[in-house]
C-alpha positions as CSV (number, residue, x, y, z in Angstrom):
1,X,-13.8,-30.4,-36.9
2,X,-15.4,-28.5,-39.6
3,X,-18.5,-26.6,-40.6
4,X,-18.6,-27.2,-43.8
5,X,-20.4,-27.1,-47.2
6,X,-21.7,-30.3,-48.8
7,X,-20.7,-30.7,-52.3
8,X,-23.5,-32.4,-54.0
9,X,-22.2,-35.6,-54.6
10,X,-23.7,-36.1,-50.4
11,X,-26.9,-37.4,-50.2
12,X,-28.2,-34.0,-48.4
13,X,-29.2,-30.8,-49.0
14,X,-27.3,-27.8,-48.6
15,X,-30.6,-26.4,-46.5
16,X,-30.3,-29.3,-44.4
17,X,-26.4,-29.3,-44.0
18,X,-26.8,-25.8,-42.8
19,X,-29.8,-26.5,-39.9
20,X,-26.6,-28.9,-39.0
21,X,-24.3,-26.2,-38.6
22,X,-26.2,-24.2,-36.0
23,X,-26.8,-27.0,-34.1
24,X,-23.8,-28.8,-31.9
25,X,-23.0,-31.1,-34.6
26,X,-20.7,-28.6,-37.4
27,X,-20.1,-30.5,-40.1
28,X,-17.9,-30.6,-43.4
29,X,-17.8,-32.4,-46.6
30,X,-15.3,-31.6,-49.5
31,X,-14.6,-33.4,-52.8
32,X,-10.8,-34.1,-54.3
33,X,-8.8,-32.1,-56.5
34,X,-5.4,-31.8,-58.0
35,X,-2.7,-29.9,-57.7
36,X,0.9,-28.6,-59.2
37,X,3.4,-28.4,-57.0
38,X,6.5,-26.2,-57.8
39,X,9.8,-25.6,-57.0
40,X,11.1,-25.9,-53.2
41,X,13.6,-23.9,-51.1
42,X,16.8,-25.7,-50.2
43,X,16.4,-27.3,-46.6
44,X,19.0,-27.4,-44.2
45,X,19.9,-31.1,-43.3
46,X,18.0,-33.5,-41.9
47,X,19.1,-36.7,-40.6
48,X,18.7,-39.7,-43.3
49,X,15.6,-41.7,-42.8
50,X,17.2,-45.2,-42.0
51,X,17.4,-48.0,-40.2
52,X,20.3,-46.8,-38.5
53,X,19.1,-45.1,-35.3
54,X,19.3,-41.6,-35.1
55,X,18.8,-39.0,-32.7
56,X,16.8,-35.5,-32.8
57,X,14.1,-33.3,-31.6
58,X,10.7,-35.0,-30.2
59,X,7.2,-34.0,-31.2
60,X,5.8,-34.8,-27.3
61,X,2.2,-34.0,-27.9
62,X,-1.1,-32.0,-29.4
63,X,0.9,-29.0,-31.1
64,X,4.4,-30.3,-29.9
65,X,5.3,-28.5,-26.8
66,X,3.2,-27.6,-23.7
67,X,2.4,-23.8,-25.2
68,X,0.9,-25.8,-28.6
69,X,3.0,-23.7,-30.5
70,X,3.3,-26.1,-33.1
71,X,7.1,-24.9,-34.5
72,X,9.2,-27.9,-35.2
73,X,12.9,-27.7,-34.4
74,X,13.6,-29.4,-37.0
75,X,13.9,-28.8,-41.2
76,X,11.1,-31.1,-42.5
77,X,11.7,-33.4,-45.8
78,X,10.6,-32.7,-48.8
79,X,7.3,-33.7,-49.4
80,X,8.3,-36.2,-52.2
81,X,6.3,-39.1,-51.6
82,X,4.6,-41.5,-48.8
83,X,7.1,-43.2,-47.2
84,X,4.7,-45.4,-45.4
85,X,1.1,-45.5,-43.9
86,X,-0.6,-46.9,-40.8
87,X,-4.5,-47.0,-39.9
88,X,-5.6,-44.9,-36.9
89,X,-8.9,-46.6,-36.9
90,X,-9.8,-50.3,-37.4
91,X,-13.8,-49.3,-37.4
92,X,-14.0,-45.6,-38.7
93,X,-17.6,-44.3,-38.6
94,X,-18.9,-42.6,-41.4
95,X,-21.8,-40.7,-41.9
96,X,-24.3,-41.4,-44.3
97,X,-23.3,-38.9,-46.7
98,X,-19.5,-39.7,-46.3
99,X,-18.1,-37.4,-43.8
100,X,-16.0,-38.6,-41.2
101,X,-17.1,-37.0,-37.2
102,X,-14.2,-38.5,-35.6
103,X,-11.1,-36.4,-34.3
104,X,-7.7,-38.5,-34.3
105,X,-5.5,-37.3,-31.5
106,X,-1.9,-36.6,-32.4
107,X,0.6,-39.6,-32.5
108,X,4.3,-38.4,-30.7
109,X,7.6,-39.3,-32.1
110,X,11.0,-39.6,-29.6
111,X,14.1,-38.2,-29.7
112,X,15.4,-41.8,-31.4
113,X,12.2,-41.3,-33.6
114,X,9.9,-44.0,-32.5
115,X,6.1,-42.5,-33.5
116,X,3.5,-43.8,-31.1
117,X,0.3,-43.6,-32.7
118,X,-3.3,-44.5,-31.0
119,X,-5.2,-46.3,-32.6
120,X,-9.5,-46.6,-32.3
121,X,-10.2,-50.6,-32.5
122,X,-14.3,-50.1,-32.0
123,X,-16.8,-48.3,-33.5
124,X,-17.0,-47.1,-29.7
125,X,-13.8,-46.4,-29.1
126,X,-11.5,-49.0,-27.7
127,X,-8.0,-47.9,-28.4
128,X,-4.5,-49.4,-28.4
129,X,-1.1,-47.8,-28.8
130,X,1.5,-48.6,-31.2
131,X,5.0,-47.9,-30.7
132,X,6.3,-47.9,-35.0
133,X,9.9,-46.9,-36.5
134,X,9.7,-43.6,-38.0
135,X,12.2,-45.1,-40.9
136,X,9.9,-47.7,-41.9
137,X,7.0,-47.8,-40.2
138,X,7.7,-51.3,-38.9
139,X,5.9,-52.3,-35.7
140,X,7.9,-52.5,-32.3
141,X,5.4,-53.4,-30.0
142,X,1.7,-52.7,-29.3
143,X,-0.4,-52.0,-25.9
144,X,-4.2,-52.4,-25.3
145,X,-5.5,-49.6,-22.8
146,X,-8.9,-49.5,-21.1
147,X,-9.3,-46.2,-22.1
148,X,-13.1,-45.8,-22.3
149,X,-14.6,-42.6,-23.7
150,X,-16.1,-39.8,-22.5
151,X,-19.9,-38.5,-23.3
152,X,-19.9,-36.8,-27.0
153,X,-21.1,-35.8,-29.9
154,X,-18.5,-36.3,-32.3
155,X,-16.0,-39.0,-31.4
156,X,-12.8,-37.4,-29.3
157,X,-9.3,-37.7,-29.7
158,X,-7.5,-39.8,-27.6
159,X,-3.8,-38.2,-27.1
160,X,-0.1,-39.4,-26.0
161,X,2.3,-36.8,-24.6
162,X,5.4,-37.7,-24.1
163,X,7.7,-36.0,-20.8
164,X,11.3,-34.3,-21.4
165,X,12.7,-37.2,-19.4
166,X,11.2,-39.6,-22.2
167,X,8.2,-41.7,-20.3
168,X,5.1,-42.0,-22.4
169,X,1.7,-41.5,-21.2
170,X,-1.9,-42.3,-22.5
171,X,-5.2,-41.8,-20.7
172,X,-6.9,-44.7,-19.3
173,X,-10.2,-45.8,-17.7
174,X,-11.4,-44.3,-14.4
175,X,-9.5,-41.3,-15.0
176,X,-6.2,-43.1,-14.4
177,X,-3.0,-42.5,-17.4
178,X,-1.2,-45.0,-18.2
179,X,2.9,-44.8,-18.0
180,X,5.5,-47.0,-20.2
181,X,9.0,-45.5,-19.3
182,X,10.9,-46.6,-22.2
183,X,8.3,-46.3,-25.5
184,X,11.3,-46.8,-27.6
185,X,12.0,-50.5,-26.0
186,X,10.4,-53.3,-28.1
187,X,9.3,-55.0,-24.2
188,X,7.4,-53.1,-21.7
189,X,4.2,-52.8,-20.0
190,X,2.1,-49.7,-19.1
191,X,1.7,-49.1,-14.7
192,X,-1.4,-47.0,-14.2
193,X,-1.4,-44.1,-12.0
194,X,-4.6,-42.3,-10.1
195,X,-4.7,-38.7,-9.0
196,X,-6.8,-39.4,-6.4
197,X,-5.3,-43.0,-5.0
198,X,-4.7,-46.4,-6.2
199,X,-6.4,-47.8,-3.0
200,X,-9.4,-46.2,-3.7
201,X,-9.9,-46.9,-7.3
202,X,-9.0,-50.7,-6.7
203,X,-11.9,-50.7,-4.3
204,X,-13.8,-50.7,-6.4
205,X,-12.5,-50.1,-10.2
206,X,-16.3,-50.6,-11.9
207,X,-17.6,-47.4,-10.1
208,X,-15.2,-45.3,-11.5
209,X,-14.0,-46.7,-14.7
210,X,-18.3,-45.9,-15.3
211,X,-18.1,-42.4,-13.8
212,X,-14.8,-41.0,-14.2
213,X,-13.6,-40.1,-18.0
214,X,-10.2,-38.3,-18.8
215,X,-12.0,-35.7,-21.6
216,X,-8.7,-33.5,-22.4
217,X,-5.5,-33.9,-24.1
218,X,-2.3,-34.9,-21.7
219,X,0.1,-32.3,-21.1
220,X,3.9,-32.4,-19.1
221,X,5.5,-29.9,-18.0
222,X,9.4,-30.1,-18.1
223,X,9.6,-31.9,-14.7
224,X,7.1,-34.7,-16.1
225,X,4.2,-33.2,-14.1
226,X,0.8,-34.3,-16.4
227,X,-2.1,-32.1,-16.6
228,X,-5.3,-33.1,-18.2
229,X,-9.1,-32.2,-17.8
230,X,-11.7,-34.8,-16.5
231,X,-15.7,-35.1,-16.7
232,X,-17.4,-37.2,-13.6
233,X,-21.5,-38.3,-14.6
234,X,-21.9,-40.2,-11.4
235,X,-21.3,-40.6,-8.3
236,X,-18.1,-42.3,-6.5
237,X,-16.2,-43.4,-3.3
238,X,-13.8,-40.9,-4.1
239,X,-16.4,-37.6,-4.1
240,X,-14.6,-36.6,-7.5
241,X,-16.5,-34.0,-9.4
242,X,-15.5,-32.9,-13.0
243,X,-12.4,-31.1,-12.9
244,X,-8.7,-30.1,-13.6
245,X,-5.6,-33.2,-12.5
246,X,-1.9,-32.8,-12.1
247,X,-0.4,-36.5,-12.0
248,X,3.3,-36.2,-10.8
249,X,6.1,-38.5,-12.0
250,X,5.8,-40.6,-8.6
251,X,1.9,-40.9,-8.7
252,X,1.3,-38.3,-6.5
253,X,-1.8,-36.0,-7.9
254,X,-3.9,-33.0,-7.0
255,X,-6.9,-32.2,-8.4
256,X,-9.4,-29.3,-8.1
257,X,-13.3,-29.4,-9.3
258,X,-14.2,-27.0,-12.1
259,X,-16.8,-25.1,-10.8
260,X,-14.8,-24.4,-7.5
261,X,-11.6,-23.1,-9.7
262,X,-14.0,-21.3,-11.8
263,X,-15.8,-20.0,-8.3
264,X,-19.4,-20.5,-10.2
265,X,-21.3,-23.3,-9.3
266,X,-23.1,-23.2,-13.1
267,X,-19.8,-24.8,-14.7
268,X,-19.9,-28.3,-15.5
269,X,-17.0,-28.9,-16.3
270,X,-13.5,-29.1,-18.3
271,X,-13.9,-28.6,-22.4
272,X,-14.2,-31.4,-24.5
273,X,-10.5,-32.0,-26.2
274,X,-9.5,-28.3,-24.8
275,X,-5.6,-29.6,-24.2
276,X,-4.0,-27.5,-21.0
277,X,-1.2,-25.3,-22.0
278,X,1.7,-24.4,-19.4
279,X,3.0,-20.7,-19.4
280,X,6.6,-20.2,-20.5
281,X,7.8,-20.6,-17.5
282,X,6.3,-24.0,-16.3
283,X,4.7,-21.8,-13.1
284,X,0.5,-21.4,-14.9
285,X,-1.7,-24.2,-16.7
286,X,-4.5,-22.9,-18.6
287,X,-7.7,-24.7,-19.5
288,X,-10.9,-23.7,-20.3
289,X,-14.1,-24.9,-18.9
290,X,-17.9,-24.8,-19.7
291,X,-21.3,-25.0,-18.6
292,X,-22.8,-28.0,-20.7
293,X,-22.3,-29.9,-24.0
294,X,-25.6,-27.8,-25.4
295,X,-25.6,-25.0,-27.7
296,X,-27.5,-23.0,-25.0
297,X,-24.4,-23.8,-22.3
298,X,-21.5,-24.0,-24.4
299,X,-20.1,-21.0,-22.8
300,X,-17.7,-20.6,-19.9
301,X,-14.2,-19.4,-18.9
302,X,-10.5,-19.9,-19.7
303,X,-8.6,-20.5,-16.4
304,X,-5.3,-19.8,-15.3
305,X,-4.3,-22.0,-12.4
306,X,-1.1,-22.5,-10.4
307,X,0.5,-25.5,-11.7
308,X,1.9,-26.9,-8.5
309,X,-1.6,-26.6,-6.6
310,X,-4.1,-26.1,-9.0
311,X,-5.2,-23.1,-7.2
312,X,-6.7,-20.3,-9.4
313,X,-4.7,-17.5,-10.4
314,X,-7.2,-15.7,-12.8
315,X,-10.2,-16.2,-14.7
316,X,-11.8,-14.9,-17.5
317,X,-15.4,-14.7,-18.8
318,X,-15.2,-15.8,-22.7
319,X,-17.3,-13.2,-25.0
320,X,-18.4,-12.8,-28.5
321,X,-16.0,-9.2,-29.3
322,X,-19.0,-8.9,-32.0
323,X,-22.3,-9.5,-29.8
324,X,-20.6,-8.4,-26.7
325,X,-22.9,-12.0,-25.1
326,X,-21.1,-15.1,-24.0
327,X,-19.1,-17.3,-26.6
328,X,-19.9,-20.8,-27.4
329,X,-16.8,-23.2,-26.4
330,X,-18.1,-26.1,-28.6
331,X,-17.5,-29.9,-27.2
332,X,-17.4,-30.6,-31.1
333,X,-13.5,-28.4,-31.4
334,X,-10.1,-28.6,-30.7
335,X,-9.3,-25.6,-29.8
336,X,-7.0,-25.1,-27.2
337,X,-5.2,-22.7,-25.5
338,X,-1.7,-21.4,-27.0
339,X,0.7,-19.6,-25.1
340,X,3.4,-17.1,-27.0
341,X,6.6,-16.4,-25.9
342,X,5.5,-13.4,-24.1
343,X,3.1,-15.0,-21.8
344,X,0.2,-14.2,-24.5
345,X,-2.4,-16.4,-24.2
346,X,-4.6,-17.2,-27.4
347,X,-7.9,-19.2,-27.6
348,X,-10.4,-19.8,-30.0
349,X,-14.4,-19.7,-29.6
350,X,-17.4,-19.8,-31.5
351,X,-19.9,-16.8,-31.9
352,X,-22.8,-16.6,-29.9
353,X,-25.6,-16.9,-32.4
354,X,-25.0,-18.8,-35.2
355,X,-24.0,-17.6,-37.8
356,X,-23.1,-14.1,-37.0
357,X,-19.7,-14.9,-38.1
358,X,-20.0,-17.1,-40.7
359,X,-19.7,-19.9,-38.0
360,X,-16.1,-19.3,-38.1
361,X,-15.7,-17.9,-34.2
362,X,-12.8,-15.6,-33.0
363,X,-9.7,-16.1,-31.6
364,X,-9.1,-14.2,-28.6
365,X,-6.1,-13.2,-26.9
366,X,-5.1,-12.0,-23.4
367,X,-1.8,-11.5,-21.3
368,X,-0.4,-14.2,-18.5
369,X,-3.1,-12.5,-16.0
370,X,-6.4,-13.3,-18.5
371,X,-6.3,-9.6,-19.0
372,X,-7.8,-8.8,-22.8
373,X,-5.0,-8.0,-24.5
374,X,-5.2,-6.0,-28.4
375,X,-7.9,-7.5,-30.9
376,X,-9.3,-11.0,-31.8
377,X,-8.5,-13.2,-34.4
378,X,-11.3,-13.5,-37.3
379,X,-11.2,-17.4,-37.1
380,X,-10.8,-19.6,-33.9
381,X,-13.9,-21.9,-33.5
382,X,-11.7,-25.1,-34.1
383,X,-8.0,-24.6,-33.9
384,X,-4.8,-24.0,-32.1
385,X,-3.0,-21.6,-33.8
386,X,1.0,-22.0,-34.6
387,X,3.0,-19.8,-32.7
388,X,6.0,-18.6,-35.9
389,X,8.8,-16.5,-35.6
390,X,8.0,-13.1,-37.3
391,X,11.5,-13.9,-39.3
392,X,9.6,-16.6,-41.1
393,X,8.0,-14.1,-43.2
394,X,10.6,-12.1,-45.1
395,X,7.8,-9.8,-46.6
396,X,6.5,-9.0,-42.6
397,X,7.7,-5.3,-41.5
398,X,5.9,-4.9,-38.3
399,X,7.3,-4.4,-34.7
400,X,6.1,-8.1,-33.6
401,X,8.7,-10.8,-32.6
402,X,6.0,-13.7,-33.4
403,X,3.3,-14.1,-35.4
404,X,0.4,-16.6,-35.5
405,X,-1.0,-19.2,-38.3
406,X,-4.1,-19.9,-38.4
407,X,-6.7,-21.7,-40.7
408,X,-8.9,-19.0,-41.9
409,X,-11.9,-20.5,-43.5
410,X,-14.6,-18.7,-44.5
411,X,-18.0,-21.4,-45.0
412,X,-19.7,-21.1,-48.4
413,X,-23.8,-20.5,-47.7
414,X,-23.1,-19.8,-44.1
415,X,-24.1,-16.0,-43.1
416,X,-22.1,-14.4,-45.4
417,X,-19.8,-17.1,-46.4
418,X,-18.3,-16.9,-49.6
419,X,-16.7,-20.5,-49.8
420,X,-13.2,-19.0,-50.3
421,X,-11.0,-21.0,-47.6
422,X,-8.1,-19.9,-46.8
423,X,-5.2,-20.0,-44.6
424,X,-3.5,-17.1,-42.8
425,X,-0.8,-15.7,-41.0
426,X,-1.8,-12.7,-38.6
427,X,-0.2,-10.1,-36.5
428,X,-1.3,-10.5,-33.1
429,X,-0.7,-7.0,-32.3
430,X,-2.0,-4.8,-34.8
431,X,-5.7,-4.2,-36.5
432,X,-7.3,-3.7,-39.3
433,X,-11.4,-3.6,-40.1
434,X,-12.9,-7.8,-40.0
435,X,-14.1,-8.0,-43.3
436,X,-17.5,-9.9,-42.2
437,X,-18.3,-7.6,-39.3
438,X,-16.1,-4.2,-40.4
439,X,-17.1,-2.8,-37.0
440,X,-15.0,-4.9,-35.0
441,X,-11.1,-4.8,-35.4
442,X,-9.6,-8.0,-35.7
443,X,-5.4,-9.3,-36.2
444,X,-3.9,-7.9,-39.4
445,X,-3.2,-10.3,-42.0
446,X,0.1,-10.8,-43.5
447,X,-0.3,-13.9,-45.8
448,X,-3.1,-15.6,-46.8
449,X,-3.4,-18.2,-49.5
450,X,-6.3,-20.0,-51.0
451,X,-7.2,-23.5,-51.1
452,X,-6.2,-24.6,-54.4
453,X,-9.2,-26.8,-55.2
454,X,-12.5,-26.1,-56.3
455,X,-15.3,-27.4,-54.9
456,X,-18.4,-27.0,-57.1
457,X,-20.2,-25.2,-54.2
458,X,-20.2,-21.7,-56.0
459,X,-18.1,-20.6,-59.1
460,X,-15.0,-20.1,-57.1
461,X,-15.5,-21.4,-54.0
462,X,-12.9,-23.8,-52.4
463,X,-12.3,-27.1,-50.4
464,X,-11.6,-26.0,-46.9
465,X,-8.3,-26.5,-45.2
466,X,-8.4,-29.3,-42.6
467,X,-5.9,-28.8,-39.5
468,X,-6.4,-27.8,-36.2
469,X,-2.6,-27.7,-35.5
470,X,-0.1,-26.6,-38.2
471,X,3.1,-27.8,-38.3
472,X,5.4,-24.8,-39.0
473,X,9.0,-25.1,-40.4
474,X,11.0,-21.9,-39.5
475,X,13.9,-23.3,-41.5
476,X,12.6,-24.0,-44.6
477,X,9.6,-20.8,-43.8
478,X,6.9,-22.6,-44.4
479,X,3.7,-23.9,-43.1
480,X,2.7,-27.8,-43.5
481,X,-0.8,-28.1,-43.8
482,X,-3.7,-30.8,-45.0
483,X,-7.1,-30.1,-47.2
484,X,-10.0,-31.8,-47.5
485,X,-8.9,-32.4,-51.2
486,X,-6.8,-35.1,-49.9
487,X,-3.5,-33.3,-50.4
488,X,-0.7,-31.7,-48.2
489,X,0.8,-28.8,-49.2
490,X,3.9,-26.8,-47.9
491,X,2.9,-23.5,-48.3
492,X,6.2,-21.5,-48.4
493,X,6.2,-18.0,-46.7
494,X,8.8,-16.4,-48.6
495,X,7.2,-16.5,-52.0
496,X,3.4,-17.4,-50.8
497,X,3.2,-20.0,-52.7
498,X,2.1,-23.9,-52.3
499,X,5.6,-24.8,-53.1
500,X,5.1,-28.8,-52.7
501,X,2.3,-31.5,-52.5
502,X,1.7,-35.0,-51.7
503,X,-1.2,-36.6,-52.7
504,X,-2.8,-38.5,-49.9
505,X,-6.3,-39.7,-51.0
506,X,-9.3,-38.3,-52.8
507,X,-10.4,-36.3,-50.4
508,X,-13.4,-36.5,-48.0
509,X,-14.7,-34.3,-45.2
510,X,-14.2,-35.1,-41.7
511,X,-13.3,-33.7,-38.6
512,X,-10.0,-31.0,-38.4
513,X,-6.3,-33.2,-37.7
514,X,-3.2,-32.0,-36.6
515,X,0.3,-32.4,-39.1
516,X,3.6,-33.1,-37.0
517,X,7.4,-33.4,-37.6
518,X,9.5,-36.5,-36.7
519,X,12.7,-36.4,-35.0
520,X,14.2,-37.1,-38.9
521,X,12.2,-34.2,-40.6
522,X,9.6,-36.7,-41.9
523,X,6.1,-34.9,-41.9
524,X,2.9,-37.0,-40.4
525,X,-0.4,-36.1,-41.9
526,X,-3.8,-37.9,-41.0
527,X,-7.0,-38.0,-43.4
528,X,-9.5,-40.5,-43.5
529,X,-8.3,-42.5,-40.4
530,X,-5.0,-43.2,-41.7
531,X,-1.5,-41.7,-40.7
532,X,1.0,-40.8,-43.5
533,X,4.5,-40.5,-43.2
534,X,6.0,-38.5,-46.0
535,X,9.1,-37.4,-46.6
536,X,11.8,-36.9,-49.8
């Protein structure tokens, strides 16, 4: 999700798009563009894009692995052309002046590159699941789910994961997920499994599917645990209360309320779309919960909690490093929480009064334990940063083994806001001066690079960047990204350039996506409720 400017091609004034952006609806608008893609490195091979079945890394979920890192293990294609494309919505919801408020949720792709891809039916948000080959794009077989959604704003996304032992799993209705053991397999059928009993939802299935809405992401762990957030508005037979579930592979599940794993009664409950992330080590889940959907209770903690028993290892108060006062976690973002390969935890929130920051947030950071750990990020309000190899970036001559990319855009007419989006890569472990609030030290940036299209907002003011996960290519060093302009660029980290572009559409605002890597090196892009496979 974006805040955004409104070109003025929208029906609205840039006054009024503003009063928008302090409120809990953020919005963004953008306009199309062109661009000149030049030469790109060599890649190291890729399995050919056939019929023939192949065999290579999966993409499993939101930011591909269960820290969101985002790093594919994989070359990616060249981005030569669209291969195929797919609607992700059969009923997309526009808003009057054009922008699109609805988040997609990440398709997955297995090992023998199926990509299963969820797909909104309704205006309201019925889904089904597609199981398509990556080669083609051809359909192997599709499932209806009951999924029904959660209380919003902006429409959520509704996310696959996929386990290491290769079962697929997709939230359903009454808080149940939805397991088809072979998503590969043209025949199969989805079993439902309930944390909290199958007896006691088939009771009585109305009172929860009514109450009881799965709100988060899936996650698995490398046993095939799945951890996800829930929000309960009723009462049930079951006494659930909104809250934090670990499903097992046999059914089993645990579940702990958030307020009690919090210990403040105030919290509400899990964060809209916040996706759990699972330390290095499989042992910590960390999720982040809040006190309400409004502006005034959008604040709350980040959790780390024992992944066998849910119980709470640590907890940490989320704050504004400007304003020192409470951050806003925002039911309206993606962000989620990203763990490094040091145990780092990194997750992104929006300043407390708007728009101190330019309404672009922070990105904090802590250790394993939820201690603070070094200096914020100077973006973070609505994405997951990718997790990069400090190698990536030959120009780089800190001390850090990783490095983080991160959309960095900076919201013409907002505070400050100069309209100049970029993208960054950032040191997580050294400072310099935040240029919009110089007081407060934020990560050092290596790279940045502007958006390459102008927007008409202000002389040189730019389309914003649209991604809440990048996919990053540490083979080719580059960073896969989509604008609002309707195009996907490589941007390549050795020469900081935009290397390579595919044209997509002509652009249009709507809420942040994610960009993924198939198990052939194809690269999957979504914008305006479609998915794009490109490749060479």
């Amino acid at each position: 999700m974006s805040h955004r400017q409104f070109p003025s091609v929208f029906p609205v004034s840039r006054r009024s798009a503003l009063a928008m952006l302090s409120s809990s609806a953020m919005v963004a608008a953008c306009s199309g563009g062109s661009s000149s893609p030049g030469a790109a490195p060599t890649p190291t091979p890729t399995p050919s894009p056939t019929s023939t079945p192949i065999s290579g890394p999966a993409w499993s979920g939101y930011g591909r692995d269960a820290q969101h890192t985002s790093l594919s293990a994989i070359a990616t294609q060249d981005l030569g052309r669209v291969a195929w494309t797919t609607p992700m919505d059969l009923a997309p919801q526009y808003a009057s002046y054009g922008v699109l408020f609805t988040h997609y949720g990440s398709p997955v792709v297995t090992t023998s590159n199926t990509v299963v891809i969820p797909v909104k039916t309704a205006a309201t948000g019925s889904y089904r699941v597609e199981g398509r080959a990556g080669a083609t794009g051809a359909l192997l077989w599709s499932a209806t789910t009951d999924y029904i959604m959660p209380p919003r704003n902006w429409l959520p996304p509704y996310n696959p994961v996929l386990t290491p032992q290769g079962r697929l799993y997709v939230p359903g209705a009454g808080g149940k997920v939805l397991v088809r053991t072979d998503p590969n397999a043209a025949s199969g059928v989805f079993a439902a499994q309930l944390f909290y009993g199958a007896v006691t939802y088939n009771a009585n299935p109305a009172a929860f599917d009514g109450t009881v809405f799965i709100n988060t992401p899936l996650v698995a762990d490398a046993n095939g645990n799945i951890f996800f957030g829930f929000v309960v508005t009723g009462t049930n037979p079951a006494g659930l209360v909104s809250g934090i579930a670990r499903s097992a592979p046999d059914g089993t599940g645990t579940w702990v309320g958030a307020a009690t794993a919090a210990g403040d009664p105030s919290v509400q409950k899990p964060v809209m779309n916040c996706a759990p992330a699972l330390s290095p080590d499989g042992s910590t889940v960390y999720i982040a919960v809040n006190r309400g959907s409004t502006a005034a209770t959008q604040n709350g903690y980040l959790l780390a909690l024992d992944s066998t028993t849910l119980a709470t290892r640590a907890k940490v108060a989320l704050t504004d490093p400007n304003l020192g006062t409470p951050a806003r976690l925002s039911d309206d973002g993606t962000a989620s929480p990203v763990v490094g390969p040091d145990g780092r935890v990194f997750y992104g929130v929006l300043e407390t009064q708007f728009p101190t920051h330019n309404a672009r947030g922070w990105l904090l950071q802590f250790d394993a334990q939820l201690n603070p750990a070094s200096v914020p990020g100077s973006f973070g309000w609505d994405v997951s940063p990718s997790v990069i190899p400090a190698s990536m970036v030959p120009s780089y001559t800190g001390t850090s083994a990783y490095l983080l990319a991160v959309k960095y855009n900076n919201y013409f007419g907002v505070g400050t806001g100069d309209g100049l989006n970029r993208i960054a890569v950032v040191d997580p472990k050294t400072g310099q001066a935040d240029t919009i609030v110089p007081s407060v030290q934020v990560m050092r940036e290596v790279l940045t690079i502007l958006g390459p299209t102008r927007d008409g907002a202000s002389a040189n003011s730019r389309v914003e960047w649209c991604i809440n996960t990048m996919a990053a290519d540490p083979v080719r060093r580059s960073i896969i990204a989509n604008s609002e302009d309707g195009v996907l660029y490589r941007w390549d980290l050795t020469t900081n350039t935009l290397s390579q572009s595919v044209r997509l559409n002509a652009g249009l605002g709507q809420a942040y996506t994610p960009t993924l890597v198939g198990a052939d090196g194809t690269v999957y892009a979504i914008s305006n409720a479609t998915l794009y496979a490109i490749r060479a």
